[in-house]
C-alpha positions in Angstrom: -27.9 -2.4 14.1 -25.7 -3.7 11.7 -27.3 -1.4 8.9 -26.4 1.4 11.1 -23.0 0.5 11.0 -22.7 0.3 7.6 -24.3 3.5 6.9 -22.2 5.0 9.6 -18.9 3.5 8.0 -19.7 5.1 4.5 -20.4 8.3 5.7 -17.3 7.8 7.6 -15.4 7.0 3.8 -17.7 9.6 2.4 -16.3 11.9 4.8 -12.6 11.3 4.2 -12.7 11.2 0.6 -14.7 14.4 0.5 -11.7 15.9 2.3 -9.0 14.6 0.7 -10.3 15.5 -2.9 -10.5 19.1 -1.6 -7.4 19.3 -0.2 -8.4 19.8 3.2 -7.4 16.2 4.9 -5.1 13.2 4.6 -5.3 10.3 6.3 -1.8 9.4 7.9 -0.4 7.2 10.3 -0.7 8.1 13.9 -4.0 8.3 13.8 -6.6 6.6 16.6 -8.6 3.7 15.5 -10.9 1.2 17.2 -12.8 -1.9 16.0 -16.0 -1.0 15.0 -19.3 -2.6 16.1 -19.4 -4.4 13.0 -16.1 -6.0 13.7 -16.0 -9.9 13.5 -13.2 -12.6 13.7 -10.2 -12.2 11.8 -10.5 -8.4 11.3 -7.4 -6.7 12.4 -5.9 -3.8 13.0 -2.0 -2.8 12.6 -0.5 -0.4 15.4 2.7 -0.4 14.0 4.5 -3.7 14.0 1.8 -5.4 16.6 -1.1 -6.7 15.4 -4.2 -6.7 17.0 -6.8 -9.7 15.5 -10.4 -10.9 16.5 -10.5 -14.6 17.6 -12.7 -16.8 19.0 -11.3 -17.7 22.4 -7.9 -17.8 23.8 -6.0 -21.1 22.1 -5.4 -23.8 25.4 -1.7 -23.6 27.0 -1.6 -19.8 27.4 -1.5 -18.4 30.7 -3.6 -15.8 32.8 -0.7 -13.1 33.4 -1.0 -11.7 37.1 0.6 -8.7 37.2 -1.3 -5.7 36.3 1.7 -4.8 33.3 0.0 -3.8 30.4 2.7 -4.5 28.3 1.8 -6.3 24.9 5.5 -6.1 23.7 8.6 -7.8 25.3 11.6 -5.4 25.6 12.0 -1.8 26.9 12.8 0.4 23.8 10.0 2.6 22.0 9.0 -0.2 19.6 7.9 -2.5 22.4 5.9 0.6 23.8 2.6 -1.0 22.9 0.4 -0.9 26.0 -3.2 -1.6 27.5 -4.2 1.9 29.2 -6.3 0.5 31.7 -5.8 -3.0 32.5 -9.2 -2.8 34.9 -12.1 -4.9 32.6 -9.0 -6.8 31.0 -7.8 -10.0 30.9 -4.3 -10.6 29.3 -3.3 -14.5 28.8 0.3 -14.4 27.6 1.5 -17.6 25.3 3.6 -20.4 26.4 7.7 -19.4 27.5 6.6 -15.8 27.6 10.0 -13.7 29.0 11.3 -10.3 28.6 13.5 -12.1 25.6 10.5 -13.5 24.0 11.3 -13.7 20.0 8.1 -15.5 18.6 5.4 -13.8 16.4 2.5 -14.9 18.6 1.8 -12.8 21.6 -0.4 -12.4 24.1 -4.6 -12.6 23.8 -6.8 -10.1 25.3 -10.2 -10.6 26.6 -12.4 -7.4 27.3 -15.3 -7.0 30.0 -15.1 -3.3 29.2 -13.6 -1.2 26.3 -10.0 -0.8 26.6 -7.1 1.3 24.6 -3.8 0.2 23.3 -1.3 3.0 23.7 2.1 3.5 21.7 4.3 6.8 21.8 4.8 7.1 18.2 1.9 5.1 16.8 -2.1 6.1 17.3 -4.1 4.5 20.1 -6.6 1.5 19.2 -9.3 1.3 21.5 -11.1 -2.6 21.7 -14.6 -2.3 22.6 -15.8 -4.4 25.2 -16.9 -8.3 24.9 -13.8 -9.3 22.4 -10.7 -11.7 22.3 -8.1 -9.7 20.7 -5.1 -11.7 19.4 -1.9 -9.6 19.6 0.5 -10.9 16.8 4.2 -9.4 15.9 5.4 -8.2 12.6 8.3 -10.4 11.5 11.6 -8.6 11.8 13.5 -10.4 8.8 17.1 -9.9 9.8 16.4 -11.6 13.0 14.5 -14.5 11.1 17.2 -15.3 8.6 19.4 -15.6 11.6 17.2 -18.2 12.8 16.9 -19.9 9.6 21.5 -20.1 9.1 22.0 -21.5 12.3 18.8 -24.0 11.3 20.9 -24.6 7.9 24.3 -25.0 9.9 
């Protein structure tokens, strides 16, 4: 199985390479991507400014969230547009103090009894294949962190 992934991956590269020294392809952002089957903990995917990372299980103190919002992102502008298609077969366990005004780099965990896509409007979907604990983690926005770190100094 694992060989199979492998050789499927290369021919994947073998693929996009053959395309791009021909002219005839690029590989841009925007484009859909999913873990593949070879996938293991710590791989991780970017969509944008949300990362979405392999673990183990979800880390104790985090809580089931009820509601069938798919939202991985606190906020309502296009950035924090980062949501799970079909929350059916999903289980999202957001992290302690988890508001609308969240401003930490940890966010919620996903665990998958079925595959499951992460849309965005401006960035490509990731689909998660079924059976994994997906870590979603924020990209540090520095302005906002060297406010932090002044009124820390002050």
């Amino acid at each position: 199985m694992k060989t199979l992934t492998v050789e499927k991956s290369l021919e994947q590269i073998e693929t996009h390479r053959d395309a791009l020294v021909a002219g005839q392809g690029k590989i841009a952002p925007g484009q859909p991507l999913e873990f593949s089957a070879a996938a293991t903990v710590n791989d991780r995917i970017w969509q944008g400014d949300l990362g979405l990372t392999i673990k183990e299980q979800v880390p104790e103190g985090y809580k089931l969230r009820e509601s069938a919002d798919g939202q991985l992102v606190p906020g309502n502008t296009t950035g924090a547009k980062h949501i799970v298609r079909d929350t059916a077969g999903v289980q999202i366990y957001d992290p302690p103090g988890w508001s609308p005004t969240y401003d930490e780099l940890r966010g919620p965990y996903l665990v998958t009894s079925k595959a499951t896509t992460i849309d965005h409007p401006t960035h490509g979907a990731v689909t998660i294949p079924e059976g994994l604990c997906v870590e979603c983690g924020y990209q540090r926005v520095w302005d906002q962190e060297q406010a932090k770190e002044r009124r820390q100094r002050d």
